[in-house]
C-alpha positions in Angstrom: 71.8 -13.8 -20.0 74.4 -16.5 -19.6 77.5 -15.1 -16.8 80.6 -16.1 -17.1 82.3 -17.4 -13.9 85.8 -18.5 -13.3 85.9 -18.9 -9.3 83.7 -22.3 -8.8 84.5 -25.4 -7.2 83.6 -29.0 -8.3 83.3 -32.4 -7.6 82.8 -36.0 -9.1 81.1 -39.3 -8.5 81.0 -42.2 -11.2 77.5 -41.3 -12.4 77.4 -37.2 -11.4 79.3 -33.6 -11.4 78.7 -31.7 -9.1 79.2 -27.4 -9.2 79.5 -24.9 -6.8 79.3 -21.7 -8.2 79.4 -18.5 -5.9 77.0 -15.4 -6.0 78.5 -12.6 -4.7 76.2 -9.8 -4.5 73.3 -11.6 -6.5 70.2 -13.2 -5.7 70.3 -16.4 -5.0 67.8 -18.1 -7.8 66.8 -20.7 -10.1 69.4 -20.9 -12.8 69.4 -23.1 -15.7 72.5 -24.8 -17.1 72.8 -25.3 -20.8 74.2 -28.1 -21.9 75.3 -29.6 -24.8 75.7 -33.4 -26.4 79.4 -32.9 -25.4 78.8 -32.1 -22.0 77.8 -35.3 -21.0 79.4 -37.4 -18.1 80.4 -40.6 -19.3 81.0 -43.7 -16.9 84.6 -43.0 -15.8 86.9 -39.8 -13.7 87.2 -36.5 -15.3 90.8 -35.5 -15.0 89.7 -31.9 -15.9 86.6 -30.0 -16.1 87.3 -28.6 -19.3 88.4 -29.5 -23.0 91.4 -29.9 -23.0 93.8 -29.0 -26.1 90.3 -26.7 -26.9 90.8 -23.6 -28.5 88.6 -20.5 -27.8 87.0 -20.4 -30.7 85.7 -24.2 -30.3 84.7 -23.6 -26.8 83.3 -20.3 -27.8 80.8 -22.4 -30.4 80.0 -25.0 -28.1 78.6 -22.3 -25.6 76.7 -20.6 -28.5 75.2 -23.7 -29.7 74.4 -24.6 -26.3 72.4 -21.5 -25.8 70.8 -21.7 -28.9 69.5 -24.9 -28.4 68.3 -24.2 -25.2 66.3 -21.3 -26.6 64.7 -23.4 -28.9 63.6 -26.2 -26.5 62.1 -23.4 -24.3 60.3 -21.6 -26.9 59.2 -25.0 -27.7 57.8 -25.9 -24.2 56.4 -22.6 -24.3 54.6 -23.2 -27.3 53.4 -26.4 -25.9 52.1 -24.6 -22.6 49.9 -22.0 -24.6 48.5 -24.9 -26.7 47.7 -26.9 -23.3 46.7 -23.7 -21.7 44.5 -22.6 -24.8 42.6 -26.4 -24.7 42.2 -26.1 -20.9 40.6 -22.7 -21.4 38.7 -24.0 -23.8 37.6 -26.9 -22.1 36.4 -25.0 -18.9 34.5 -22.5 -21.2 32.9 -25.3 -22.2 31.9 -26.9 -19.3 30.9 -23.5 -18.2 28.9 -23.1 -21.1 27.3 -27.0 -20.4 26.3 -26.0 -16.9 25.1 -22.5 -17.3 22.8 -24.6 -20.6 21.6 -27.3 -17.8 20.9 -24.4 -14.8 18.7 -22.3 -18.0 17.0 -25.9 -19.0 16.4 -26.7 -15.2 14.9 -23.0 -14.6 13.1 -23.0 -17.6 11.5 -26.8 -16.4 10.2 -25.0 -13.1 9.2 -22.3 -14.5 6.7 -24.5 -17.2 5.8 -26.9 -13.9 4.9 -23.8 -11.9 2.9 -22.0 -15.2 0.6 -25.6 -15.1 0.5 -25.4 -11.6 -1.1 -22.4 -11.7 -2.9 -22.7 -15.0 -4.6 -25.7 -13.4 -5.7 -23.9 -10.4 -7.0 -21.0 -12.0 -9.2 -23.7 -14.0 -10.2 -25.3 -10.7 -10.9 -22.0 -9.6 -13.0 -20.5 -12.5 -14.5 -24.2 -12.6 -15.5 -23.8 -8.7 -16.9 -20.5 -9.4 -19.2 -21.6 -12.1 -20.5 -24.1 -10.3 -21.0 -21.6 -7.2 -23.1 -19.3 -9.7 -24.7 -22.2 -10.9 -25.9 -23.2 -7.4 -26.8 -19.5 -6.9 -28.3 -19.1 -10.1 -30.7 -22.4 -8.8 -31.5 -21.3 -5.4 -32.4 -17.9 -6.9 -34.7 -19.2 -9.5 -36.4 -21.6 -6.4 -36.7 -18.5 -4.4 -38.6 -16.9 -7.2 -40.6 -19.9 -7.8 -41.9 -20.0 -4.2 -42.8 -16.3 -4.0 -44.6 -16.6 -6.8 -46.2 -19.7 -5.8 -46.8 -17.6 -2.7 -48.0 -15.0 -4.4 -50.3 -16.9 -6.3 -51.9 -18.7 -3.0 -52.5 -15.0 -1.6 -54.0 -14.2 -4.7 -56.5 -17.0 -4.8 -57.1 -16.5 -0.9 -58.3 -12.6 -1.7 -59.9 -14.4 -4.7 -61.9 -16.5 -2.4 -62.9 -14.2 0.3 -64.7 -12.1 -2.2 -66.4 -14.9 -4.2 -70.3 -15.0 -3.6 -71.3 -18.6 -1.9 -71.1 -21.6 -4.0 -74.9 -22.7 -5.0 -74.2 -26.4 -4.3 -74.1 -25.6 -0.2 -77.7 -24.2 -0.3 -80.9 -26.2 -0.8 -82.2 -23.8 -3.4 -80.4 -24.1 -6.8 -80.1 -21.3 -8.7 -80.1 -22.6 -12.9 -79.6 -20.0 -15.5 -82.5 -18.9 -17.7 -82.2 -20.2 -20.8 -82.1 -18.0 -23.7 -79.4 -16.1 -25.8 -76.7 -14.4 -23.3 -77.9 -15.7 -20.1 -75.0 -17.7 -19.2 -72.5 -14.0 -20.0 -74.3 -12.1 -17.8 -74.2 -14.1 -14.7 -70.4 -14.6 -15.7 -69.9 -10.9 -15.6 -72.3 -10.1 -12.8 -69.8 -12.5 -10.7 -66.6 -11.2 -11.7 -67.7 -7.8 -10.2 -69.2 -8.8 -6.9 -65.6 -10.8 -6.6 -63.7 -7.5 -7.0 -63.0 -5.5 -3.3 -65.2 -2.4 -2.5 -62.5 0.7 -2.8 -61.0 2.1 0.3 -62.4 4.8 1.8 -61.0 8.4 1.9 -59.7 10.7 4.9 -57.3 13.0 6.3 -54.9 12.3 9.2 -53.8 15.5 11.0 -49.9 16.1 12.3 -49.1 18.1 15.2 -45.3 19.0 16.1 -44.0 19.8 19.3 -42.8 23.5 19.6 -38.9 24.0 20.8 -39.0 24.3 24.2 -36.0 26.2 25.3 -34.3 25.8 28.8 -33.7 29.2 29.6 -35.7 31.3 31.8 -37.9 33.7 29.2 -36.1 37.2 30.3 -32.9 35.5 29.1 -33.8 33.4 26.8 -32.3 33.6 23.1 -35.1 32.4 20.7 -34.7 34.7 18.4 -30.9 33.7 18.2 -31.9 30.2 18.5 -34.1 30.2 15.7 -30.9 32.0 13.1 -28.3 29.3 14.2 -30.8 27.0 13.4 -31.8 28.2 10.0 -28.3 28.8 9.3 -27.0 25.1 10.3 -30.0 23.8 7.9 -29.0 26.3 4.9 -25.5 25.0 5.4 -26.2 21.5 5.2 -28.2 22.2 2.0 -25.3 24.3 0.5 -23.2 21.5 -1.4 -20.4 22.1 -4.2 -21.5 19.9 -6.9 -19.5 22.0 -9.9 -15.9 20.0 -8.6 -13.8 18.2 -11.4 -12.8 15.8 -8.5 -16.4 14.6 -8.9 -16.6 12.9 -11.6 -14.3 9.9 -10.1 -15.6 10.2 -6.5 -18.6 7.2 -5.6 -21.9 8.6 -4.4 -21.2 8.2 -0.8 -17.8 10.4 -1.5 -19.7 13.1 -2.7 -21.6 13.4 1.0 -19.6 15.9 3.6 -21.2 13.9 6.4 -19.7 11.1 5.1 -16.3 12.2 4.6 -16.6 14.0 7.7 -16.7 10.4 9.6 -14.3 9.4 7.5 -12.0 11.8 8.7 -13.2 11.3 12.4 -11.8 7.6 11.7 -8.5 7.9 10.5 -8.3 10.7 13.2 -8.8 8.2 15.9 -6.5 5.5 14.2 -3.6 8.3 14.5 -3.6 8.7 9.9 -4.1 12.5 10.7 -2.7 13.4 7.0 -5.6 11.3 5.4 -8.2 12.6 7.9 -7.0 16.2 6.4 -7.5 15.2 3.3 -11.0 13.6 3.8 -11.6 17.5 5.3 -10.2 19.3 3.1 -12.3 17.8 0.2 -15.5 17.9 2.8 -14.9 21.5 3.0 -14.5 22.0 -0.7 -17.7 20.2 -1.0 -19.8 22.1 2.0 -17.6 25.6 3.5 -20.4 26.6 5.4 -19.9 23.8 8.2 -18.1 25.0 11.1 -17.3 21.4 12.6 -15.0 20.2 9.5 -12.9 23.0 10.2 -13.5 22.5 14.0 -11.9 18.7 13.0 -9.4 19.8 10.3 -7.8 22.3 13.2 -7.1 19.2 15.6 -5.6 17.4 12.8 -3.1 20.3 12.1 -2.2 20.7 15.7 -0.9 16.8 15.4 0.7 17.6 12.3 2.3 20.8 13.5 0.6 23.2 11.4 -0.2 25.6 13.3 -0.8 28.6 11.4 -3.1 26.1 9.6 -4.6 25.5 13.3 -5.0 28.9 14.0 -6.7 29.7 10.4 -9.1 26.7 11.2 -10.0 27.7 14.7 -10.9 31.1 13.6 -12.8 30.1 10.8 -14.8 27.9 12.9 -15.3 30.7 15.7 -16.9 32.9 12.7 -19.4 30.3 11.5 -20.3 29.7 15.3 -22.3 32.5 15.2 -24.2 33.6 16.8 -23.0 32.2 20.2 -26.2 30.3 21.5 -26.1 27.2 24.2 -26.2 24.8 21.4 -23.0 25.7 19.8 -21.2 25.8 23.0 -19.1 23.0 22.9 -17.7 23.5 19.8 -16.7 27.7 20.8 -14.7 25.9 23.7 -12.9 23.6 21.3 -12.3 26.0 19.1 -10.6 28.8 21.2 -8.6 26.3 23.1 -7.2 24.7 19.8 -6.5 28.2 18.9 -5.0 28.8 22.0 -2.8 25.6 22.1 -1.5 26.7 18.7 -0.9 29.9 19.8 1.1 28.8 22.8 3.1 26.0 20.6 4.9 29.2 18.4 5.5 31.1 22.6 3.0 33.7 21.6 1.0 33.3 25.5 -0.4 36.1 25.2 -2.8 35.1 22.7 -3.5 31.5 23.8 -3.7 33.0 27.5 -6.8 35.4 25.8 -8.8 31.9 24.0 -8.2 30.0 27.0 -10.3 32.8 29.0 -12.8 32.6 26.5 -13.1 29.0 26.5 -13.4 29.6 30.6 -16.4 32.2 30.2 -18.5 30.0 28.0 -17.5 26.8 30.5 -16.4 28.2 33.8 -16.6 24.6 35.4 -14.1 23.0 33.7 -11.1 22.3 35.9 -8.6 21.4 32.6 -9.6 24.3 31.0 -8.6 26.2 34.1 -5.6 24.3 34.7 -4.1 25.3 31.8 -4.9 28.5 31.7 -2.5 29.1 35.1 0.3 27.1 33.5 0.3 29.4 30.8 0.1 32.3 33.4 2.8 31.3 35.3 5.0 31.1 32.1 4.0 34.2 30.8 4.9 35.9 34.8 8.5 33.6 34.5 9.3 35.1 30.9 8.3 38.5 32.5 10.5 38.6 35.1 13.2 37.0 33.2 13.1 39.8 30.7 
């Protein structure tokens, strides 16, 4: 709003006025000075700054219209500034709107150049691969061609090795009789002596060597031999075939030997939760095989599942029956997997007890035994701790 000061200060040249107006106590900005047609300097000295022999009420007006005109010249500059600012906006929406049309139309170009890019290789491609089977389809048919030709040359060389002498080597000719179905008979008569005589009969005899066990025969186990034996060759004849899982699984995935290596694989590439898997399915195929648990329990001491180890192991012990030399490897394994899970969840006790086992069936094995005083020693330090 317009202020009305009394205490200011000017000064004059021929061309200017010049005001000094003082702010006390107010912010020192921008001001605008209305002025009217009257308030014009003309080219000569101003005795006075004001009207003189002016009235209030004239000077009053002349302030009023002053504003007012000045409020209509800045609404009008306003108005002008929203119109400019309206056509500038509009202008950069639509240059925005040019550009983001030309980006679309460029994309839309690469995307069609790399769709025939591709649609041209994959005709090369399908092109190249007809002309591979073609080339296949060639070689195939000349390989059939020369075993038949080959087979053909056989035939006629059996052919010949039977045939009787050709009459024209020997001195005597032999001519047909004459007469009504001489010539068929010595036709037939020489298709049979060009036929092979039939192989002769007989009977081959096999002998198999008896089981020779190493044992001395006051200890020796046949008779224990002989039911691990039969019941390894039950077991691998024992399969699951009634799974759902089945249907999807190839031939060779329906084999427990085969998943079996499978498992041993990803076991020795460190994938120990596929190798479970490949055993776990194994096992639902076969359960009578000790060695897939034997394998799944190493697996779940990786994974550190050792309940799961422990259930394994003992499984394993019980289809290890009964304890002959052949099965002794896989006892030891199994009661020191036992006894490593055992000793993984502090229960020494129990791992100390497989760990002897392991050491009656293989007394000789210094790792075995190594361990087996490691886990004395902590079971003495807990001991005396206690």
């Amino acid at each position: 709003m317009p202020l009305w000061l009394r205490d200011y200060s000017w000064r004059q040249t021929d061309a200017a006025v010049y005001l000094s107006l003082p702010l006390r106590g107010v912010r020192a900005t921008p001001a605008n000075i209305f002025c009217t047609d009257q308030y014009l300097k003309e080219m000569a000295m101003w005795d006075s700054l004001m009207i003189e022999n002016a009235n209030k009420e004239k000077l009053q007006c002349l302030r009023e219209n002053a504003v007012l005109k000045a409020h209509e010249k800045a609404k009008e500059e306003a108005e002008a500034k929203k119109v400019t600012k309206q056509e500038h906006k509009k202008y950069a929406l639509e240059a925005t709107m040019k550009l983001e049309e030309a980006e679309r139309k460029r994309i839309e170009d690469l995307k069609e150049q790399e769709r025939q890019k591709v649609t041209r290789e994959l005709e090369l491609w399908k092109k190249q691969q007809t002309d591979i089977e073609r080339q296949k389809r060639l070689q195939r048919e000349e390989e059939l061609h020369q075993e038949v030709e080959q087979l053909k040359e056989r035939k006629n060389e059996k052919v010949n090795k039977f045939r009787i002498p050709n009459e024209g080597t020997s001195k005597t000719r032999v001519k047909p009789t004459k007469g009504p179905g001489s010539d068929n008979m010595f036709s037939e008569n020489l298709k049979e002596e060009q036929l092979p005589a039939p192989r002769s009969t007989g009977t081959i005899k096999i002998n198999f060597t008896s089981r020779v066990f190493p044992t001395a025969l006051r200890e020796s186990r046949v008779a224990e031999e002989e039911v691990w034996l039969r019941k390894q060759a039950e077991a691998r004849r024992t399969i699951n075939a009634d799974l759902s899982e089945l249907e999807d699984l190839k031939e060779e995935e329906k084999n427990p030997d085969w998943l079996k290596d499978k498992g041993n694989k990803m076991f020795a590439t460190g994938n120990y939760l596929a190798a479970v898997n490949a055993y776990n399915l194994a096992v639902r195929l076969n359960n009578k095989l000790p060695v897939l648990y034997l394998n799944r329990a190493a697996c779940h001491l990786k994974l550190r599942n050792l309940h799961k180890a422990i259930e394994d192991s003992s499984k394993a012990l019980e289809l290890l029956t009964p304890p002959v030399p052949d099965n002794e490897n896989a006892r030891v394994k199994a009661y020191v997997r036992r006894g490593t899970a055992f000793c993984q969840l502090e229960l020494y006790a129990e791992g100390l007890q497989d760990y002897e086992a392991a050491l009656k069936i293989d007394p000789k094995n210094k790792i075995i035994e190594k361990d087996a005083e490691k886990i004395r020693h902590i079971i003495q330090g807990t001991l005396q701790d206690s």
